[in-house]
ZADREN-299626 format. One record per residue (C-alpha): x, z, y; residue in three letters. Coordinates in steps of 0.1 Angstrom, whole numbers, always signed. Example, Ala and Ser with C-alpha at 12.3 -4.5 7.8 and 13.67 -1.06 7.14 Angstrom:
! ZADREN-299626
@X +123 | Z +78 | Y -45 | r ALA
@X +137 | Z +71 | Y -11 | r SER
//
This chain:
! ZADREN-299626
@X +1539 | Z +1147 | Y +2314 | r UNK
@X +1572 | Z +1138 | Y +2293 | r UNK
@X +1576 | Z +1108 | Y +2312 | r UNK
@X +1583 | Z +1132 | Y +2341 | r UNK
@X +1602 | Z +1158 | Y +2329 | r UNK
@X +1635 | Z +1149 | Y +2346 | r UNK
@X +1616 | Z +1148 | Y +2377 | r UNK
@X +1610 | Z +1185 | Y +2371 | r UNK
@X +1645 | Z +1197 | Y +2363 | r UNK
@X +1652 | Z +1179 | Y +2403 | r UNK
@X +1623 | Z +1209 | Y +2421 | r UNK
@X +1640 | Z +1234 | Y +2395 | r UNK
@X +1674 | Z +1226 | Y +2406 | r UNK
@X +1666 | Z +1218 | Y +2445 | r UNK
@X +1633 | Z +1229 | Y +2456 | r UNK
@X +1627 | Z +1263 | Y +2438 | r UNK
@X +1661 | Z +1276 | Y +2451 | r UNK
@X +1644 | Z +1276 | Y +2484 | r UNK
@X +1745 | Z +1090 | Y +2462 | r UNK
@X +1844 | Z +974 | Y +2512 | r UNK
@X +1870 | Z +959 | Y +2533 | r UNK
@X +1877 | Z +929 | Y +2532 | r UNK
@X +1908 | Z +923 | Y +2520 | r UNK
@X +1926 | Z +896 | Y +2548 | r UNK
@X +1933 | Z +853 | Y +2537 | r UNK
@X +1966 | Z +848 | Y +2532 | r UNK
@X +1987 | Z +833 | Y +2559 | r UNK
@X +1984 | Z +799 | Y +2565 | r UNK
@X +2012 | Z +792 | Y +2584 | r UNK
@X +2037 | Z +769 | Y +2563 | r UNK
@X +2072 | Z +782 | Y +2555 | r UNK
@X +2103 | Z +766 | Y +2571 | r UNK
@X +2133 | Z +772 | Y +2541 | r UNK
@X +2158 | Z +755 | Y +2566 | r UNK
@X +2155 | Z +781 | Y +2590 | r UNK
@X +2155 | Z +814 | Y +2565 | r UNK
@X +2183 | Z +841 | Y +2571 | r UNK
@X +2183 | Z +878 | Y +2567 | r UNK
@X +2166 | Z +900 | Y +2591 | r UNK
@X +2193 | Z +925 | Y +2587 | r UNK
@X +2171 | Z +951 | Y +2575 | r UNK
@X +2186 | Z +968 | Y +2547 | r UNK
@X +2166 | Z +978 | Y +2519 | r UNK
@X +2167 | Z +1017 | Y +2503 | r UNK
@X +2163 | Z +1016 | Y +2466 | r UNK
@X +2165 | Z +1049 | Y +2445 | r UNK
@X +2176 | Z +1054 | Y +2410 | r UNK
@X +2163 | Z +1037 | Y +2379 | r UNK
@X +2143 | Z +1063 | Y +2359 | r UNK
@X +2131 | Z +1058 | Y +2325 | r UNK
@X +2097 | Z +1048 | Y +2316 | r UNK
@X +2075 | Z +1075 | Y +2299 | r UNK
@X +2043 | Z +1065 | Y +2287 | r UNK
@X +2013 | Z +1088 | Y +2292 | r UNK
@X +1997 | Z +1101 | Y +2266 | r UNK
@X +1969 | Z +1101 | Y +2249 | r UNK
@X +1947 | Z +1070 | Y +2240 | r UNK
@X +1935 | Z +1039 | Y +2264 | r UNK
@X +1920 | Z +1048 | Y +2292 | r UNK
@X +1882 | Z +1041 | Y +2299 | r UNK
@X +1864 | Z +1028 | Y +2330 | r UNK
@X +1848 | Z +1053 | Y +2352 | r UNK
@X +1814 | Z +1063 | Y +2345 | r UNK
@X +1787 | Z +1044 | Y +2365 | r UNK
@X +1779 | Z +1065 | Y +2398 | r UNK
@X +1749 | Z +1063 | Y +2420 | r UNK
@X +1751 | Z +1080 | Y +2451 | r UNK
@X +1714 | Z +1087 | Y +2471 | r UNK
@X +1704 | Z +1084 | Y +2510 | r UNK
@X +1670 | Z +1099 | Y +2522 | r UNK
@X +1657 | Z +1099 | Y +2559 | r UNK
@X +1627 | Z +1114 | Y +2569 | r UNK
@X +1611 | Z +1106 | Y +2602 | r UNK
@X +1594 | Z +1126 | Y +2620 | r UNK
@X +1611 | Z +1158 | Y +2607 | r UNK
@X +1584 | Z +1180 | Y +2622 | r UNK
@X +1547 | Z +1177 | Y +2619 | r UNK
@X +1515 | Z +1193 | Y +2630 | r UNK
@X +1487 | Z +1202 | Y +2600 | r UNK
@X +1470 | Z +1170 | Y +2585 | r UNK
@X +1500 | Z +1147 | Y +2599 | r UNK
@X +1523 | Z +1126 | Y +2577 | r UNK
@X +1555 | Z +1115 | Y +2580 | r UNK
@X +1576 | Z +1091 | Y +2562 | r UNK
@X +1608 | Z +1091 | Y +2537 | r UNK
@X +1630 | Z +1065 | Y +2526 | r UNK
@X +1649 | Z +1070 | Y +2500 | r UNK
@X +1679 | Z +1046 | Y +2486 | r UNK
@X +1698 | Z +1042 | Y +2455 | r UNK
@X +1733 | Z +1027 | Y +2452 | r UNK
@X +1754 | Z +1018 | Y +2422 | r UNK
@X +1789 | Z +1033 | Y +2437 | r UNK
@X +1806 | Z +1025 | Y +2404 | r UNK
@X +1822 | Z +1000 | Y +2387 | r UNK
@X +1796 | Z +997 | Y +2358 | r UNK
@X +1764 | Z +988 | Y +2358 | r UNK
@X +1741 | Z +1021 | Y +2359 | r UNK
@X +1708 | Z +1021 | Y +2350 | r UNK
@X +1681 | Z +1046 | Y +2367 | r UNK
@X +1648 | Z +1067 | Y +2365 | r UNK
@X +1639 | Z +1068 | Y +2402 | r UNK
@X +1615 | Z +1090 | Y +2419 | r UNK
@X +1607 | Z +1121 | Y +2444 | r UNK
@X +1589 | Z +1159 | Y +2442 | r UNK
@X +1576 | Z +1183 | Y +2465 | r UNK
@X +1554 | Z +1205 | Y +2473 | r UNK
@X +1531 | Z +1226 | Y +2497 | r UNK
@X +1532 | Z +1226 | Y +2528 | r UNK
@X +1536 | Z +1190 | Y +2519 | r UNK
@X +1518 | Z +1160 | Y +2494 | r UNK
@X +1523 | Z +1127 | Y +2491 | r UNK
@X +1498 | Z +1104 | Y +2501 | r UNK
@X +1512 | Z +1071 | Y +2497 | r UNK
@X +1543 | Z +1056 | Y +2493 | r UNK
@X +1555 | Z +1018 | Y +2492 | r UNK
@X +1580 | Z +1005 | Y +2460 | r UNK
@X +1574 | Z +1035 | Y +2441 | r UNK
@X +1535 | Z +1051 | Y +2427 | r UNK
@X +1520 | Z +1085 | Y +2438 | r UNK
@X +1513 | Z +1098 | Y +2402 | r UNK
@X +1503 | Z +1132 | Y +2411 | r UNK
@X +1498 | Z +1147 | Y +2449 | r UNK
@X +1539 | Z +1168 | Y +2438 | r UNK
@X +1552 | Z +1135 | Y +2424 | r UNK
@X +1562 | Z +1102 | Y +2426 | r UNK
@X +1577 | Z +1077 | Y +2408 | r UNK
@X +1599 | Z +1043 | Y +2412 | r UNK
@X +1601 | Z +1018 | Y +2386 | r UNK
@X +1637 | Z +1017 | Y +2369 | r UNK
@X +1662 | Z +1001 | Y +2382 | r UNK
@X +1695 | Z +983 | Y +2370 | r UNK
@X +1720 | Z +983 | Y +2396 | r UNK
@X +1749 | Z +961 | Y +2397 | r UNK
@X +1780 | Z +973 | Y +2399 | r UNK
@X +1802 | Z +977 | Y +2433 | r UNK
@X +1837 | Z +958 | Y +2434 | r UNK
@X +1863 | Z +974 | Y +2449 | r UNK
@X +1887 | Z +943 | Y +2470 | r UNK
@X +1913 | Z +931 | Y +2449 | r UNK
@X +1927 | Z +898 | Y +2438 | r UNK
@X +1909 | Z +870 | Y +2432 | r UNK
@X +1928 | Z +838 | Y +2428 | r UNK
@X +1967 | Z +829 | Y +2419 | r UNK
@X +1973 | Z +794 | Y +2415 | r UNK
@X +1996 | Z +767 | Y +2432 | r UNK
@X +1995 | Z +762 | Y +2469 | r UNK
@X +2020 | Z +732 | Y +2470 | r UNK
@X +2038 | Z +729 | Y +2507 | r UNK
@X +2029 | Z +772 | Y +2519 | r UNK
@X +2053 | Z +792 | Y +2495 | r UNK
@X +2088 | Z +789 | Y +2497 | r UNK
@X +2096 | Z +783 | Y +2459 | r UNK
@X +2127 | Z +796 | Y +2445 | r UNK
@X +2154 | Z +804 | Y +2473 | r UNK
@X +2181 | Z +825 | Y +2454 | r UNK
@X +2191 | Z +857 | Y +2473 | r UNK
@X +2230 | Z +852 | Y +2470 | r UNK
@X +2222 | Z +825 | Y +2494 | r UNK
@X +2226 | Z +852 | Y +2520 | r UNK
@X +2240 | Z +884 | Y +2532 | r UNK
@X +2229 | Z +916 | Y +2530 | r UNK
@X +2212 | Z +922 | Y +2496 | r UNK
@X +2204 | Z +952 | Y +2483 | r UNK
@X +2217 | Z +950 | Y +2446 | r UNK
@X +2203 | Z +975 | Y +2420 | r UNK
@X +2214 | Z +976 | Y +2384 | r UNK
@X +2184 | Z +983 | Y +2361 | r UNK
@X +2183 | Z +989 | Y +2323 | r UNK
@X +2156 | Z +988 | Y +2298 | r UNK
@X +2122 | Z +1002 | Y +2302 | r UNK
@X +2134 | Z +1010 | Y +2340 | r UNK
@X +2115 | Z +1013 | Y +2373 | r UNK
@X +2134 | Z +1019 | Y +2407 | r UNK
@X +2120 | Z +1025 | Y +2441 | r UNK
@X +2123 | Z +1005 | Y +2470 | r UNK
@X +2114 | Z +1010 | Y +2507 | r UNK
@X +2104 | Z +979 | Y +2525 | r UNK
@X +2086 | Z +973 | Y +2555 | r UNK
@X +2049 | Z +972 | Y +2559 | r UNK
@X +2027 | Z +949 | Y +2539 | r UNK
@X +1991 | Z +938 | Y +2531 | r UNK
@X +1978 | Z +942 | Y +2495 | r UNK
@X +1944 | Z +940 | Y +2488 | r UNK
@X +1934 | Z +950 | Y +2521 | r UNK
@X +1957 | Z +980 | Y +2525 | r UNK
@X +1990 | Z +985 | Y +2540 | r UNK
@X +2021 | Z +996 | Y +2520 | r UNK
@X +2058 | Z +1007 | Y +2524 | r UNK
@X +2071 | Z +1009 | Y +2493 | r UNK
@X +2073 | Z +991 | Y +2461 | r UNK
@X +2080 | Z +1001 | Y +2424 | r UNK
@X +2102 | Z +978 | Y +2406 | r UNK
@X +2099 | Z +975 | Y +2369 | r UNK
@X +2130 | Z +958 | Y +2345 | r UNK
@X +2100 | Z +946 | Y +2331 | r UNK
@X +2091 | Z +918 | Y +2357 | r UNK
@X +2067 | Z +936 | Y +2378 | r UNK
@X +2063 | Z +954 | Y +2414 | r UNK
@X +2038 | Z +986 | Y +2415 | r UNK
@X +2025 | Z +987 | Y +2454 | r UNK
@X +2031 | Z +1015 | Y +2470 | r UNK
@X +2056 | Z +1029 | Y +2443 | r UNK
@X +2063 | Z +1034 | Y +2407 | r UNK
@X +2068 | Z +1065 | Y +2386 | r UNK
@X +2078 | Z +1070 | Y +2352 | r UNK
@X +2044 | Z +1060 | Y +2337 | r UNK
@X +2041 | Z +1030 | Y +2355 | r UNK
@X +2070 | Z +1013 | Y +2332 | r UNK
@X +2056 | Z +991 | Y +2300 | r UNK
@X +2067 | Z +962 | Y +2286 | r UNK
@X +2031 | Z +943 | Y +2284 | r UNK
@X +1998 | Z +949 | Y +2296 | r UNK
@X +1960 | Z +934 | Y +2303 | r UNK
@X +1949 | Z +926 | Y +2339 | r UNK
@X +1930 | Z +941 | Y +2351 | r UNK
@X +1925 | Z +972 | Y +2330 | r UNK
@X +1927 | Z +1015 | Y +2337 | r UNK
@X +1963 | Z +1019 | Y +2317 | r UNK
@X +1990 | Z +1022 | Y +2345 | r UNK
@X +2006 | Z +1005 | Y +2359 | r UNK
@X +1980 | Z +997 | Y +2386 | r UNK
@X +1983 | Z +977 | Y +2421 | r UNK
@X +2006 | Z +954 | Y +2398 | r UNK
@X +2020 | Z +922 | Y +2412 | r UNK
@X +2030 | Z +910 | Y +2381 | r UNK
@X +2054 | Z +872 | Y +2387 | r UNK
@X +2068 | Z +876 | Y +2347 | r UNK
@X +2056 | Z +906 | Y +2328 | r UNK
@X +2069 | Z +911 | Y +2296 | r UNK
@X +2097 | Z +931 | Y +2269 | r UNK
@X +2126 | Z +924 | Y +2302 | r UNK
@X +2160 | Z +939 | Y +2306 | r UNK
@X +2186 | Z +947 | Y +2329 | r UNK
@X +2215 | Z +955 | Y +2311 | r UNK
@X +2246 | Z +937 | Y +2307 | r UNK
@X +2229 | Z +913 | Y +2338 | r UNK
@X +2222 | Z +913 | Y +2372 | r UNK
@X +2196 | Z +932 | Y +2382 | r UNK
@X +2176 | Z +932 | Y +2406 | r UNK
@X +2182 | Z +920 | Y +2439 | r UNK
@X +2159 | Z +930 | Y +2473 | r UNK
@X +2160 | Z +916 | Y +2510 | r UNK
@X +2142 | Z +906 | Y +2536 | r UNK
@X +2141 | Z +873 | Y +2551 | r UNK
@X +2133 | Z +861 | Y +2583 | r UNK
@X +2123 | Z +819 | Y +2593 | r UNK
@X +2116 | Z +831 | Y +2627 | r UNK
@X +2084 | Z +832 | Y +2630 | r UNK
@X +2077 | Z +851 | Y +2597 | r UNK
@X +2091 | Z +878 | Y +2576 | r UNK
@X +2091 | Z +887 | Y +2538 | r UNK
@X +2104 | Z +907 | Y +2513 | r UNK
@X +2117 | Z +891 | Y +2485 | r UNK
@X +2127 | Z +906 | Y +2457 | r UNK
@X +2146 | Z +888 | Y +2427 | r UNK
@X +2148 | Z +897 | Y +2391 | r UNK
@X +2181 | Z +887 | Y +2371 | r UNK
@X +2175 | Z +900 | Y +2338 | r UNK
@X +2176 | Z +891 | Y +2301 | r UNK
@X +2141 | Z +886 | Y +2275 | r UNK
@X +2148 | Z +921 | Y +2253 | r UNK
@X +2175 | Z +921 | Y +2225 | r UNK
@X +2187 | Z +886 | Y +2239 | r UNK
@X +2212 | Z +875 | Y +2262 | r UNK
@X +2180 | Z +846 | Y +2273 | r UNK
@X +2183 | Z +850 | Y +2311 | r UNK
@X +2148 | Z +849 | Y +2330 | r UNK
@X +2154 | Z +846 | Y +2370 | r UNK
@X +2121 | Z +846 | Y +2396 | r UNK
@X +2110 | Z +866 | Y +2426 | r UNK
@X +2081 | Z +879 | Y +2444 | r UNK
@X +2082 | Z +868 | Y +2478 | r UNK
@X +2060 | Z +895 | Y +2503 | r UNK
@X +2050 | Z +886 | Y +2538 | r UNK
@X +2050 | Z +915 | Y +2565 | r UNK
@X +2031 | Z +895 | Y +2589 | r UNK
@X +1999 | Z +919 | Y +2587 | r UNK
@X +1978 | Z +897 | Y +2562 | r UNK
@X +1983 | Z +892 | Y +2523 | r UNK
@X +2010 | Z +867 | Y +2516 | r UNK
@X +2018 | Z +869 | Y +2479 | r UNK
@X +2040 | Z +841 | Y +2464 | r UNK
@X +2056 | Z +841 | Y +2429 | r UNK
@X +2088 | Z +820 | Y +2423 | r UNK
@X +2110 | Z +808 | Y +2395 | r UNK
@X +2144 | Z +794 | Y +2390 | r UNK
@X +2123 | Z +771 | Y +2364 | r UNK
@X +2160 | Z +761 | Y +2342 | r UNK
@X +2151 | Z +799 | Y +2330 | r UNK
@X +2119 | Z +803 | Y +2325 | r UNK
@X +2100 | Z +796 | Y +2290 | r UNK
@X +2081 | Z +813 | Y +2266 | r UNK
@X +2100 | Z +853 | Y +2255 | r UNK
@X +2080 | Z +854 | Y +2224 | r UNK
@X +2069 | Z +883 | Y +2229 | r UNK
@X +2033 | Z +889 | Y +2252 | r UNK
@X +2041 | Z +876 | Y +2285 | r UNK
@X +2013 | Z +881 | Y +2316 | r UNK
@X +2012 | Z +867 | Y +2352 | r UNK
@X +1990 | Z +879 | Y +2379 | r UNK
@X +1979 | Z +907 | Y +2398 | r UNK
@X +1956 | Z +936 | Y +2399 | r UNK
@X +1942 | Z +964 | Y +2426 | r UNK
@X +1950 | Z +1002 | Y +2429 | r UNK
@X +1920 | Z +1015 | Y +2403 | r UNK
@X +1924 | Z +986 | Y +2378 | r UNK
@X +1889 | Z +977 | Y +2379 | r UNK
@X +1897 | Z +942 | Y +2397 | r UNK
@X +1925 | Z +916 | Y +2388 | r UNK
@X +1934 | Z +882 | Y +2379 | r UNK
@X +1960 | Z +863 | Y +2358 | r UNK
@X +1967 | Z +832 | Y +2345 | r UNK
@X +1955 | Z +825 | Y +2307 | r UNK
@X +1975 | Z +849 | Y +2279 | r UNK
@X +2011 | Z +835 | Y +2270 | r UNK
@X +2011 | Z +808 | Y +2299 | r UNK
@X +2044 | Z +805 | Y +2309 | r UNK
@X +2045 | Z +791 | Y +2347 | r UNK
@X +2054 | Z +755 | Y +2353 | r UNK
@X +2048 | Z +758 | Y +2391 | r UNK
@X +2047 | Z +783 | Y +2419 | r UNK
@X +2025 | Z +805 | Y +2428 | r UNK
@X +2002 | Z +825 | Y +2458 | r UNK
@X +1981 | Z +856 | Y +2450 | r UNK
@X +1950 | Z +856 | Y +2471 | r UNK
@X +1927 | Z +886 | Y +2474 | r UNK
@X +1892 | Z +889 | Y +2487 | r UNK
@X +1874 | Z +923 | Y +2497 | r UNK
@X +1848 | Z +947 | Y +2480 | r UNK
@X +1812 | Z +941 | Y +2476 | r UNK
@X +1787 | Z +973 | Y +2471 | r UNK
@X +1769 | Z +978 | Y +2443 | r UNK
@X +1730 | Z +972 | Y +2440 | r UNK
@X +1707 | Z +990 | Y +2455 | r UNK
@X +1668 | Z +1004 | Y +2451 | r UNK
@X +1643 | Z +1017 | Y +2476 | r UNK
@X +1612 | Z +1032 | Y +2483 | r UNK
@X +1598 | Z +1049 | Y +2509 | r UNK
@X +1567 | Z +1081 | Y +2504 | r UNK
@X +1547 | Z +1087 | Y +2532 | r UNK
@X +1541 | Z +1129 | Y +2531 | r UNK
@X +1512 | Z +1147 | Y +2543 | r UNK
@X +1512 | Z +1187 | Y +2564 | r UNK
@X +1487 | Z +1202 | Y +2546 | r UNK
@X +1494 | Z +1244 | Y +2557 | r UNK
@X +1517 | Z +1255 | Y +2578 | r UNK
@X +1554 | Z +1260 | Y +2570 | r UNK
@X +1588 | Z +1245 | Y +2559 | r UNK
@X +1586 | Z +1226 | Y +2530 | r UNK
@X +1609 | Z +1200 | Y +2511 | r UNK
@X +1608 | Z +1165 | Y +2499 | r UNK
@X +1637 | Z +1155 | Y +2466 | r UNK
@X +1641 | Z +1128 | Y +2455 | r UNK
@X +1664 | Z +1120 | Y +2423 | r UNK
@X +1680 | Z +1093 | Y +2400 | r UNK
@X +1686 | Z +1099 | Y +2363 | r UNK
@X +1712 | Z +1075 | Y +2349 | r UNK
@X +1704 | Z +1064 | Y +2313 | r UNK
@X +1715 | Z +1086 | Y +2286 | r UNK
@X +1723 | Z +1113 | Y +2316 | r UNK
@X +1709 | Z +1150 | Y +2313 | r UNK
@X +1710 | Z +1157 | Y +2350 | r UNK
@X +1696 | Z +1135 | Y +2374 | r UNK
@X +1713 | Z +1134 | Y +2409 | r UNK
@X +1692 | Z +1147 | Y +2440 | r UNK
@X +1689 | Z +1144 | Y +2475 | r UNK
@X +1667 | Z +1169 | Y +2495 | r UNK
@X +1655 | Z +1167 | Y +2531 | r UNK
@X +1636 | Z +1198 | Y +2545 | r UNK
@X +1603 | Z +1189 | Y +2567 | r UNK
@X +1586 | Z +1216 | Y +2590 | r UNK
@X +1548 | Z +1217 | Y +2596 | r UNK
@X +1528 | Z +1234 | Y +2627 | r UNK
@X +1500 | Z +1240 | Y +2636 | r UNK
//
């Protein structure tokens, strides 16, 4: 009778009163540096604002959620006719979640069967526990070389048009930009950190810090991270923004000139953006300025929630260029059973069914009403 309990709490909480897109492949089409010029679109950027970080301690991951589906088919019934429910449970978080499973009602309806879960009494019925994998949300899933499709290190003074933006210390600016693919959604606006980072789809003060772990809950988020670490603008460059054109494709590039913190160490590199209407993600560096900061350095990217990223080992410094690829989300596991139901009186009557994470005091229910004539 203990073993059932929670199952109670569902009728006492339901019945008295009468629970991934794919992200698109990278273009394959191979780059043509001979033929690149400025597509005369001029880039907005706002202000630099200072970085704030939030407070309070490190975030956690979300909770494990299961979300519950039940059908029942016919929905009417005459006296002494059954019908049949199925009932499904699926892991809609980003943690595994494990689950008591099973389903209540009462007259004008018992069970009298049911298939992946046992009829323990005529009210009740219970499924075996379940551990459900976890969903994954799309986000990136590969950045390494792809020798002969990224353009490498093309510096922007090359060509006209720039849109120049001094940036200090612990700095993010806005920048509008034409429409891009990350991780399966469409963007038309970056953040730009001093730190060696873009935020899609824009950057506020608590998206600024001078390190952080891919993937992970802290902002920044949707980070497409070429040189992260301690960076800064003053007394250099900048940052430099434009879009270039071959032709055939378009990107935004967007170059940092900055120094390694308390140095006058330059590190130059960009993050090259195609606007083609698929993911094209390419990191390059002007390589005579790139080595280790001493200080934590992390390369890589990461999608809007944090739960899914990649990045090359801690501390690698790049010796090569590099193309962020992306792949979409997979749902979480699942577990069924179906309970066929029997009219036994006249009258309306309801069927719940309910999954109890582990460690959980209320269990989550679904209900689904079932009339019976005569």
């Amino acid at each position: 009778m203990i073993t059932t309990r929670w199952i109670r709490a569902a009728v006492a909480a339901v019945v008295v009163p009468l629970l991934a897109v794919a992200a698109p492949a990278p273009a394959s089409a191979k780059p043509d540096p001979d033929k690149l010029k400025a597509a005369g679109k001029r880039l907005v950027a706002k202000p630099p604002i200072r970085g704030v970080r939030p407070p309070g301690g490190t975030p956690t991951a979300p909770p494990a959620t299961v979300e519950l589906t039940q059908s029942c088919t016919p929905a009417t019934i005459k006296v002494k006719a059954t019908t049949t429910c199925s009932v499904t449970a699926e892991n809609t978080g980003a943690t595994t979640a494990v689950v008591d499973l099973g389903s209540v009602t009462m007259p004008p309806l018992l069970f009298a069967g049911a298939t992946g879960a046992t009829v323990t009494t005529p009210q009740i019925t219970k499924a075996p526990r379940a551990t459900l994998a976890p969903a994954r949300a799309a986000g990136p899933s590969g950045i390494a070389p792809d020798p002969g499709n990224v353009f490498g290190y093309i510096p922007l003074t090359a060509f006209g048009g720039n849109t120049v933006r001094p940036i200090g210390d612990e700095e993010i600016t806005e920048l509008d930009v034409p429409s891009f693919v990350f991780n399966g959604t469409a963007y038309t606006r970056v953040g730009v950190s001093s730190n060696g980072y873009l935020v899609a789809g824009g950057g506020a003060a608590t998206d600024v810090a001078p390190s952080g772990a891919l993937p992970g809950p802290a902002r920044p988020n949707n980070v497409i991270a070429p040189f992260w670490t301690d960076l800064d603008g003053t007394g250099a460059t900048g940052i430099l923004a434009n879009v270039l054109t071959d032709g055939v494709g378009s990107w935004i590039v967007v170059e940092w000139q900055v120094n390694v913190k308390g140095t006058t160490s330059p590190r130059v590199f960009q993050a090259w953006i195609g606007t083609n209407g698929v993911q094209d993600v390419q990191y390059a560096y002007k390589f005579d300025t790139i080595s280790d900061p001493g200080r934590p350095l992390t390369i890589g990217a990461e999608n809007a929630d944090g739960t899914v990223g990649v990045r090359l080992p801690a501390g690698t410094v790049p010796t090569v260029d590099l193309r962020v690829t992306s792949t979409g989300g997979r749902p979480g596991g699942t577990a069924s059973w179906t309970v066929t139901l029997k009219g036994v009186s006249k009258g309306t009557g309801k069927v719940v069914s309910a999954a109890k994470l582990l460690g959980a005091t209320t269990p989550i229910t679904t209900a689904t009403t079932v009339t019976v004539e005569r």
